[in-house]
C-alpha positions as CSV (number, residue, x, y, z in Angstrom):
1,X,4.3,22.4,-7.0
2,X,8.2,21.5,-6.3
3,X,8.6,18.1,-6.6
4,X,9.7,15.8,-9.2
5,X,7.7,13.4,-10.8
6,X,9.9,9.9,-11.0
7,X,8.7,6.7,-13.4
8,X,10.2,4.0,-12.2
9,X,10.2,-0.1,-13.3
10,X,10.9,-3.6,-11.6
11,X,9.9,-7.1,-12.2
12,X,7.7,-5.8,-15.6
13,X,6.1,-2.9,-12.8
14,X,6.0,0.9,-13.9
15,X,5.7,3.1,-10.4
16,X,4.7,6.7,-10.3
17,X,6.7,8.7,-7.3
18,X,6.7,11.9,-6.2
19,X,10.1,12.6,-5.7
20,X,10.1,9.8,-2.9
21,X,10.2,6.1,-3.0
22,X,6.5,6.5,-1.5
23,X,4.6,4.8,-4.6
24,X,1.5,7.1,-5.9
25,X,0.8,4.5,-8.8
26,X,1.7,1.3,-10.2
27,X,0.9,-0.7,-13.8
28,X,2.2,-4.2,-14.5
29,X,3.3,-3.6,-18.0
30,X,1.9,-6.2,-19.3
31,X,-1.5,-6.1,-17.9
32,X,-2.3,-2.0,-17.9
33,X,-5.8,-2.4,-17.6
34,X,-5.3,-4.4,-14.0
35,X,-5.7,-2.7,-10.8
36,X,-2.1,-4.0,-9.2
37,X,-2.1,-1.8,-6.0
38,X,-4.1,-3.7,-3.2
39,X,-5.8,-0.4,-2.1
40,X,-6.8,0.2,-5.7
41,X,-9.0,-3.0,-5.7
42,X,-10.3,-2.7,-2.4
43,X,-11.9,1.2,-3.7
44,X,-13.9,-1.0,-6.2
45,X,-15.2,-3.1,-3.5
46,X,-17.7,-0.1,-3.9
47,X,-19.5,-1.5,-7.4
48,X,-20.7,-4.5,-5.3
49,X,-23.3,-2.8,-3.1
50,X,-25.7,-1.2,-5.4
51,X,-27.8,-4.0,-6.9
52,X,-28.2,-1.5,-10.4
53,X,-27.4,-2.9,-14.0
54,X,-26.9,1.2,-14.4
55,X,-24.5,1.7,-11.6
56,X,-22.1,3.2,-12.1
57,X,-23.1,5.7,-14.5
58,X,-21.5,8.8,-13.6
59,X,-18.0,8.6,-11.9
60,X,-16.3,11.2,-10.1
61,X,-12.4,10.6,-9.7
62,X,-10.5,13.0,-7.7
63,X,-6.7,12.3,-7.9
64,X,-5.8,10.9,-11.2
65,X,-1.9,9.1,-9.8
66,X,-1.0,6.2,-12.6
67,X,-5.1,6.4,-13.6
68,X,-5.6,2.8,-12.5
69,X,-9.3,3.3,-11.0
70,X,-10.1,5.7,-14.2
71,X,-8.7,2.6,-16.7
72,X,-10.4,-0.2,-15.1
73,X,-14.1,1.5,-14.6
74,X,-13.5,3.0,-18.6
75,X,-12.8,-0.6,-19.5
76,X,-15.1,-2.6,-17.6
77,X,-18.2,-0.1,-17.6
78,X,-18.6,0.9,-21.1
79,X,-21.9,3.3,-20.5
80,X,-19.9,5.1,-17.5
81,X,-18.8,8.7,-18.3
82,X,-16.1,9.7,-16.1
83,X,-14.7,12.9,-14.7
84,X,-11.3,13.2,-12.9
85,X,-9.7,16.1,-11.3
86,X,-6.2,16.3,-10.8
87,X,-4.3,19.3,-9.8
88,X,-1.2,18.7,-11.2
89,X,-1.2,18.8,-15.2
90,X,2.4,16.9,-15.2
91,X,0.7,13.7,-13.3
92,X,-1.8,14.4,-16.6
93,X,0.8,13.8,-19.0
94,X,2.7,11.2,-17.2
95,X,-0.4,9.1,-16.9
96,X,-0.7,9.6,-20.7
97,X,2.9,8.9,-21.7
98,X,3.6,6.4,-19.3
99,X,0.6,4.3,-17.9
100,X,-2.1,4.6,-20.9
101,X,-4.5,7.2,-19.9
102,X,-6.9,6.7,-22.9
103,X,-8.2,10.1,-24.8
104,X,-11.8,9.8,-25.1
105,X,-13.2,13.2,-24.5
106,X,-17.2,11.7,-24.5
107,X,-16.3,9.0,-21.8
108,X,-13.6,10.8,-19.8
109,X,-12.9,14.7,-19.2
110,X,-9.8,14.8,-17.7
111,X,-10.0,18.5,-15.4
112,X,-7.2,20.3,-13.8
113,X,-7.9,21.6,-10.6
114,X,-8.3,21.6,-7.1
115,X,-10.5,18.6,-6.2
116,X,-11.6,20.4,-3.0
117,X,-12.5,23.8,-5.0
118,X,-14.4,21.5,-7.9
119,X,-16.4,20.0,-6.2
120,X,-17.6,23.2,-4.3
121,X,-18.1,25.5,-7.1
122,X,-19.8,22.7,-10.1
123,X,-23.0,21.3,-8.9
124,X,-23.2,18.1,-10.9
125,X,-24.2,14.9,-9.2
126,X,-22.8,11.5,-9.6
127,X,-23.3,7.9,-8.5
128,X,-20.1,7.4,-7.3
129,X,-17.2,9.6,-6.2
130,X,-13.8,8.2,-5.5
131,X,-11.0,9.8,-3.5
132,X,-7.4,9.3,-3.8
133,X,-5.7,12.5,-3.6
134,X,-2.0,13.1,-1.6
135,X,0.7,15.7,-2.0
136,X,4.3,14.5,-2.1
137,X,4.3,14.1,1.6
138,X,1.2,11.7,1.4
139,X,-1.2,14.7,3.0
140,X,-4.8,14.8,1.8
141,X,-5.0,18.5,2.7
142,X,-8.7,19.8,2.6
143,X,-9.9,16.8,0.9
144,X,-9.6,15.4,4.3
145,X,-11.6,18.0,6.0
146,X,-15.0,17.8,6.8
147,X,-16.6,20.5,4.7
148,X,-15.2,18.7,1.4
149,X,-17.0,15.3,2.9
150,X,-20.0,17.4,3.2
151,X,-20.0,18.8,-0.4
152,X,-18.7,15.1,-1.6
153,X,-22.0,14.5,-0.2
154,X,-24.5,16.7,-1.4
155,X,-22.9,16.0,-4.9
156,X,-23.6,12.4,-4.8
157,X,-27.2,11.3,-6.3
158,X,-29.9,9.4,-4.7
159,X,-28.4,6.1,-3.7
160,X,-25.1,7.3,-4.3
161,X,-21.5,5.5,-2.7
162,X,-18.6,7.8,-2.0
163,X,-15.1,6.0,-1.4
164,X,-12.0,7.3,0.3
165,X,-8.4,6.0,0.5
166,X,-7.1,7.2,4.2
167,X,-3.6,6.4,4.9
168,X,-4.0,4.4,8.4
169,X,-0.4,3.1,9.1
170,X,1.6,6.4,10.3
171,X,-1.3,9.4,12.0
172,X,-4.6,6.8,12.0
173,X,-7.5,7.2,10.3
174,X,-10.1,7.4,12.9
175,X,-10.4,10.8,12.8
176,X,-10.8,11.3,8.8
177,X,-13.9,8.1,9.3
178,X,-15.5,10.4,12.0
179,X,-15.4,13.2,9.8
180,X,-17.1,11.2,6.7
181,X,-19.9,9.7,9.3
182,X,-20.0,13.2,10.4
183,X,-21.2,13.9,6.9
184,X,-23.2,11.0,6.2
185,X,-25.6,10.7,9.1
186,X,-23.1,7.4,10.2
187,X,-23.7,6.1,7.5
188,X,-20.1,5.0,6.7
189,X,-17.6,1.8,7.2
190,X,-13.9,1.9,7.2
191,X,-12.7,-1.8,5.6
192,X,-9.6,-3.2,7.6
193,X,-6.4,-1.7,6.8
194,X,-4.4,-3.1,3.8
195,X,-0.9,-4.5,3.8
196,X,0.4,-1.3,2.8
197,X,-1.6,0.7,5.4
198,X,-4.1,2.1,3.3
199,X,-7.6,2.1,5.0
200,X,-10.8,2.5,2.6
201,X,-13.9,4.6,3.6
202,X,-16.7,4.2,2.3
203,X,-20.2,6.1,2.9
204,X,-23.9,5.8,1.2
205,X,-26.5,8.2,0.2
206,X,-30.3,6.8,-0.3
207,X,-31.4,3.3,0.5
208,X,-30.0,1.8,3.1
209,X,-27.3,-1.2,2.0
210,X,-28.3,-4.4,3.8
211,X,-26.4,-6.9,2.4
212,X,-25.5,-10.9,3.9
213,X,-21.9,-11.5,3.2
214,X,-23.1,-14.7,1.5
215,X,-24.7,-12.5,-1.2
216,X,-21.5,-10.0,-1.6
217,X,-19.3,-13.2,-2.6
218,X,-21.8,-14.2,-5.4
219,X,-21.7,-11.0,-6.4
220,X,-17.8,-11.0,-5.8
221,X,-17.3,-14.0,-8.1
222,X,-19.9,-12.5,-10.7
223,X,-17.2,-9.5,-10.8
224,X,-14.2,-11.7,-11.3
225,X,-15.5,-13.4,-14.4
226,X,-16.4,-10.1,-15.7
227,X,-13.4,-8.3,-15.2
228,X,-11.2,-10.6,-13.6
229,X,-10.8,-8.1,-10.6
230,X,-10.8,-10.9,-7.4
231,X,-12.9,-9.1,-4.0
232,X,-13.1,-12.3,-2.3
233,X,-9.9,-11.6,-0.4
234,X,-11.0,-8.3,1.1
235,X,-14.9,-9.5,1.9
236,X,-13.1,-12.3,3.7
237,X,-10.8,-9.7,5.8
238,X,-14.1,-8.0,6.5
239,X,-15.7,-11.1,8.2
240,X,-12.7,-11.4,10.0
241,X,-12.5,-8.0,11.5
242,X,-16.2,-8.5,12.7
243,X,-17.1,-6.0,10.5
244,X,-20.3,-7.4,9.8
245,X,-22.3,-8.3,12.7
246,X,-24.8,-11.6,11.9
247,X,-22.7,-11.9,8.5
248,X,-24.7,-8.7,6.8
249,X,-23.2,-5.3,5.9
250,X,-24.8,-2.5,6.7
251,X,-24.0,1.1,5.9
């Protein structure tokens, strides 16, 4: 690929850049393990609607950036192996260098690749699948295309929760959501856009998830004291956005 990878700091903050000022990662220095990009934390709204002691268990990352998701689910969920694809091997090395990608080759294989090609041509399963993959431009390419949703499907277990980051603020999003319900028999929600115009998906395999907001704030707070990660904010912007008719989310 031709562009530049650029680190960059401010107010104790390391950035990863593409050879833009468009931020593809971020680490407060003194906190590496915190997810400090809003969009970040809203993906992990996904580990409060599957009431498992064993969820997650197998994680499937594609788009590695500053390797804030991959640190905080290798931290907080000891038991959870993780894979991660990542197509280019410098955004490998910089996340080691610069934002304390850990080396643990039993928990975490880091694989370089095409995330779309992966997932089409290994046939392992997973409980959860997280997508965060943009070129320099901020394109998803064919992980935004519907046959990728529809193998991110069939390589998610029973009961299994995949979650996208769409960028909603300059093309919309509505037609990336359409492609995941598409995939998922409907059975997706997009949660209102952030701040910085990043719009998670999120879709479900298996049991349906019926869940009163009431119950996903206990939960919520149950998640903060564990790892100090604070959902209440986005469940709140949920309720807001009517996103949750009678006060229950469904997907």
């Amino acid at each position: 690929m031709s562009f530049s990878i650029d680190i960059r700091e401010a107010t104790g903050v390391r950035t990863l850049h593409f050879g833009s000022d468009w931020i593809q990662g971020a680490m407060r220095i003194a906190r590496p393990w915190r997810l400090e990009l809003d969009y970040t934390r809203e993906m992990m709204a996904s580990l409060l609607l599957r009431d498992d002691t064993r969820f997650p268990c197998k994680v499937l990352l594609i788009g590695l950036g500053a390797a804030s998701l991959t640190k905080f689910i290798y931290r907080h969920y000891p038991l959870a192996k993780l894979t991660v694809v990542e197509i280019e091997p410098r955004v490998v090395a910089a996340a080691r260098q610069f934002f304390k990608l850990p080396e643990d080759p039993l928990r975490l294989d880091i694989v370089i690749a095409d995330g779309s090609q992966y997932i089409a041509e290994h046939d392992k399963t997973y409980d959860l699948i997280l997508v965060d993959g943009f070129d320099a431009n901020a394109r998803p390419g064919k992980l935004n295309m519907l046959p990728f949703y529809q193998m991110c499907r069939s390589r998610l277990n029973n009961n299994g929760i995949l979650v996208v980051n769409l960028l909603g603020r300059s093309r919309g999003y509505h037609a990336s959501l359409e492609r995941i319900r598409t995939s998922f028999d409907e059975r997706a929600l997009a949660f209102p856009s952030c701040d910085s115009g990043n719009v998670i998906a999120v879709a479900a395999t298996g049991e349906k998830i019926e869940i009163a907001l009431n119950e996903l704030k206990k939960q919520a707070l149950e998640l903060k004291q564990k790892t100090g990660l604070n959902l209440l904010p986005t469940l709140v912007r949920l309720e807001q956005a009517k996103s949750c008719p009678g006060g229950i989310l469904r997907i």
